[in-house]
C-alpha positions in Angstrom: -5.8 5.4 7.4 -5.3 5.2 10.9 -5.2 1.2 12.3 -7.5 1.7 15.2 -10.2 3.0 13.0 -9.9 0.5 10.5 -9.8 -2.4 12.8 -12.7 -1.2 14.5 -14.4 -1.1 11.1 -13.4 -4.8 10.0 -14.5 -5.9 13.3 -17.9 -4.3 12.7 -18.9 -4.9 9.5 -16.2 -7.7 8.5 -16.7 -9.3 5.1 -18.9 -6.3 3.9 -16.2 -3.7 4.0 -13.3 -6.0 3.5 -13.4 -5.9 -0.2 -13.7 -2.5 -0.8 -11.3 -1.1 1.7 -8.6 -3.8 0.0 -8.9 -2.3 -3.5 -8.8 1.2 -1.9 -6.0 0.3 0.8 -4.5 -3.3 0.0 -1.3 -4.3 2.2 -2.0 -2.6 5.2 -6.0 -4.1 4.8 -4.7 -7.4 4.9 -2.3 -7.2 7.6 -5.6 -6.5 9.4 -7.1 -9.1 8.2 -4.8 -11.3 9.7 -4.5 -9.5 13.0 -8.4 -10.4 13.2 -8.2 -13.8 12.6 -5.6 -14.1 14.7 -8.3 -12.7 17.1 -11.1 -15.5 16.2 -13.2 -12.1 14.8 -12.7 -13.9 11.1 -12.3 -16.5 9.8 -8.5 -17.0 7.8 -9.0 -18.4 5.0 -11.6 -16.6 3.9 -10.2 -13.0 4.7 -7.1 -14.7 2.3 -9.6 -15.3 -0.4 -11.0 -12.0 0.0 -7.4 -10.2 0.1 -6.5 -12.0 -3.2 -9.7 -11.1 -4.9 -9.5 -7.4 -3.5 -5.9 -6.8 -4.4 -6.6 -8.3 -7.9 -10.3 -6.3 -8.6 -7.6 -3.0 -7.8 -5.2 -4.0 -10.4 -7.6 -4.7 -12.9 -9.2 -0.7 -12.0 -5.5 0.5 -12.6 -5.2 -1.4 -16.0 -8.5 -0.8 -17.1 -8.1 3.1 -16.8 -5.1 2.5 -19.0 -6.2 0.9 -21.5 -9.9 2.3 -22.0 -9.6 6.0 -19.9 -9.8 8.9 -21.4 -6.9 10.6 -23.5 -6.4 13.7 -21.6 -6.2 11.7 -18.7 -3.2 9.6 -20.5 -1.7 12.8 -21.8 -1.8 14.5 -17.8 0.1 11.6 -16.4 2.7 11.2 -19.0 3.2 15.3 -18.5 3.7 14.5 -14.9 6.0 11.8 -15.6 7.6 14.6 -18.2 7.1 12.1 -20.9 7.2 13.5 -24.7 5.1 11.2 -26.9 8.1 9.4 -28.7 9.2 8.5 -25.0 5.4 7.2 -24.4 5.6 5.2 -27.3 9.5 4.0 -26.6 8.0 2.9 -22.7 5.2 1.0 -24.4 7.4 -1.2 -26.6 9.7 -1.6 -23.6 6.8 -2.6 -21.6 5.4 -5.2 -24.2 8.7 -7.3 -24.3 8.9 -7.3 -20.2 6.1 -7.2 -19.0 6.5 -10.1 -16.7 9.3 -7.8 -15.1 7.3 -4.1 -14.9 4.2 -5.8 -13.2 6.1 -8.1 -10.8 8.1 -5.3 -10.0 5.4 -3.1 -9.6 3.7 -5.4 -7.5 6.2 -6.7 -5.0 7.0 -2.7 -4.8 3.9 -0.6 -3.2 4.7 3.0 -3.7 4.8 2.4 -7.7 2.9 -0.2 -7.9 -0.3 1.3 -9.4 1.7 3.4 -12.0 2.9 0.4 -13.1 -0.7 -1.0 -13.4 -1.5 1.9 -15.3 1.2 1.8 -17.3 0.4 -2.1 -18.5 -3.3 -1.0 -19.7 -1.7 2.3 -21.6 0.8 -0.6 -23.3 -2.0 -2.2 -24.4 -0.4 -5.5 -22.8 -3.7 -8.4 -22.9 -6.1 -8.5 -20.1 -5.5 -12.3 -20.0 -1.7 -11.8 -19.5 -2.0 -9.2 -17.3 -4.4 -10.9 -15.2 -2.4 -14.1 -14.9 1.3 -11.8 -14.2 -0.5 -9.8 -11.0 -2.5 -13.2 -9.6 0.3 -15.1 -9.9 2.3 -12.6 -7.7 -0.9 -11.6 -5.2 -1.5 -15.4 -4.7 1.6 -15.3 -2.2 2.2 -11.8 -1.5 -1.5 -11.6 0.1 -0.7 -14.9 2.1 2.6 -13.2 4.0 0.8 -10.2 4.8 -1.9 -12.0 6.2 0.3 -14.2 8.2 2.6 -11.1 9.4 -0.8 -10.1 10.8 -1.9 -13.0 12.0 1.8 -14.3 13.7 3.0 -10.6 15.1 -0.2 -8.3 15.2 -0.1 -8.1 18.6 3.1 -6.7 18.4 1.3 -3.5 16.8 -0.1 -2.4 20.8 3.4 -2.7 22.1 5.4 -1.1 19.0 2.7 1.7 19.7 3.5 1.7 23.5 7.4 2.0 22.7 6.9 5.1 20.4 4.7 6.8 22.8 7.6 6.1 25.8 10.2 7.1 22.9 8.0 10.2 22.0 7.6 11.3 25.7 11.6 11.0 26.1 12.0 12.9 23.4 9.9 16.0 24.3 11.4 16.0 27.9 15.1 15.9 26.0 13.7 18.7 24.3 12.5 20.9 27.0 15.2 20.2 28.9 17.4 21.5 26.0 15.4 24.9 25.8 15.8 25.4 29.7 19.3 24.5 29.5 19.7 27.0 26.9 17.8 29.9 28.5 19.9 29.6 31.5 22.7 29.6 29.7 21.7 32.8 28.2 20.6 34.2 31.3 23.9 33.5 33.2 26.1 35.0 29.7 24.1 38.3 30.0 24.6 39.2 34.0 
């Protein structure tokens, strides 16, 4: 999702969309989040409340569709994975004895992070000790990605500004490679 477009949406219709765009998109959400407040367009604490409660709702989607989803859909992801059904059940006992280990792993890292969700409903691990494992860990990961917003947002604009200067070097390095190279060629052939 591209920043501008999604700032321009929180900045329109703030608390509304907040929620659902932090279940869809989470980290990069609430890094927003905190580049608005830093901007006086929300108000901190509750954008933090919001993030928690967004980020949690979206685990508690990933789990639930492991738990209660349907079979075939189970059965698709474990072929992905290439998982037989002896190493399905082998990864749900390893999962039941650490848990606490899979899910704060799976949370701190973003890329697997919702495998891992899924993976903790298809264990079967309780709903009460799964929601108290990913809280636990959103309570302060939500808080430093709010306050990387908040403290170096502005640094977004000028990050952008360097690529763009970095990009435009880049493309004249470029051209002037080609010419430098068709000369070349044209000189070697008289």
């Amino acid at each position: 999702m591209n920043p501008d477009y999604l700032l321009t949406l929180l900045v329109e219709y703030k608390y509304w969309l907040f929620v659902p765009l932090m279940i869809i998109e989470g980290p990069i959400v609430t890094v927003a989040a905190g580049v608005l407040s830093a901007s006086g367009f929300v108000n901190f604490w509750l954008m933090y409340l919001l993030a928690v409660a967004g980020d949690v709702t979206g685990d508690t989607i990933y789990y639930l569709v492991g738990r209660f989803g349907p079979e075939n859909l189970k059965r698709r992801f474990a072929k992905w994975l290439r998982a037989t059904e002896s190493d399905v059940q082998e990864a749900k006992e390893n999962f039941r004895k650490s848990a606490i280990k899979h899910l704060l792993f799976g949370k701190l890292i973003d890329g697997i992070g919702a495998a891992l969700l899924f993976a903790a409903g298809v264990a079967e691990i309780p709903y009460r000790r799964f929601i108290s494992l990913v809280t636990i860990v959103t309570i302060p990961k939500s808080f430093i990605l709010i306050m990387l917003g908040f403290y170096f947002g502005n640094l977004y604009y000028q990050i952008g500004s360097f690529f763009d200067i970095l990009g435009a070097i880049g493309i004249l390095i470029l051209l002037g490679g080609i010419l430098f190279f068709f000369y070349k060629k044209q000189k070697v052939s008289l």
